[in-house]
N, C-alpha and C positions, 0 to 999 in steps of 0.2 A: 504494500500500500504506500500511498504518497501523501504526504501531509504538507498543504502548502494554505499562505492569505494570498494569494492572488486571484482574489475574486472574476476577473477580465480575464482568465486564461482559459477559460470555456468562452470567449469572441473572439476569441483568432483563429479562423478555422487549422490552420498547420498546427496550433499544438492540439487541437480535439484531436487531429487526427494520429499525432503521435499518440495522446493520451489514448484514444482506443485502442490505437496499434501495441502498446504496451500489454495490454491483458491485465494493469494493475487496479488496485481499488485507489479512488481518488477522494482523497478528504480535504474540505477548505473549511476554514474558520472566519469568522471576520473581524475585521481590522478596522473599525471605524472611528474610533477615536486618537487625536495625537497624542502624543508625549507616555507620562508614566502610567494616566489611569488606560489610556487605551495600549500598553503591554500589560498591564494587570488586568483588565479584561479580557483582551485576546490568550495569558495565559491562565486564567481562571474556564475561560471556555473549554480551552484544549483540556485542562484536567479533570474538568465536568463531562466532558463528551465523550472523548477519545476511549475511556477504557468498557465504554459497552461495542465499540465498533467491533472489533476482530472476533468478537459472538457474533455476533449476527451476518458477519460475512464470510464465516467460514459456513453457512448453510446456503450461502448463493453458489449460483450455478455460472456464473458469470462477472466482470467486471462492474462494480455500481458507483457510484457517483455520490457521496453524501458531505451534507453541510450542514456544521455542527451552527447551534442555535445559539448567539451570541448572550453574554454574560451582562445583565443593564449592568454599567459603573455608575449610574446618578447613588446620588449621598445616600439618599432616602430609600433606595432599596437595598442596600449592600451594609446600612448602621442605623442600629434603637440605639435614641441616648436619653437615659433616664439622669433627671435629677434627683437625688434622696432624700432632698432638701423638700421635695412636693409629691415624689411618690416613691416613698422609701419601701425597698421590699423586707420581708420579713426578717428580722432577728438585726434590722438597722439598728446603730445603736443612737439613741436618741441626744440630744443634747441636754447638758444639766441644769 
């Protein structure tokens, strides 16, 4: 299998064709944010996704084409931030 973020290399026809002609499995992640959060999501994806691939492709009969499902980096789905100050969870030790 092949593990690439080159989203656009399924629109060149000369690499589809190598990529068929290879006989490999083709995996892309995406890549859509700059800098540090978009490599912590790109590799947050790959180690979310990647480790069910090679089950499920070892029951094809054929080369298949899969694209793992990007990782949101916004704030708000990736961190809970509690204050204990307004909602202290249990066994908080209170102020005297």
């Amino acid at each position: 299998m092949v593990l690439t973020n080159d989203g656009r290399q399924m629109q060149r026809p000369r690499e589809v064709a190598a990529v068929a002609a290879s006989g490999l499995h083709r995996i892309e992640y995406p890549h859509k944010h700059p800098g540090l959060v978009g490599m912590g999501a790109a590799i947050a994806t790959v180690a979310a996704g990647l480790p069910s691939a090679p089950a499920m492709l070892e029951e094809s009969s054929g080369p298949r084409l899969i694209a793992l499902r990007g990782v949101d980096p916004t704030v708000a789905s990736r961190l809970r931030v509690i204050d204990p100050a307004l909602d202290s969870p249990k066994f908080w030790p209170t102020s005297p």
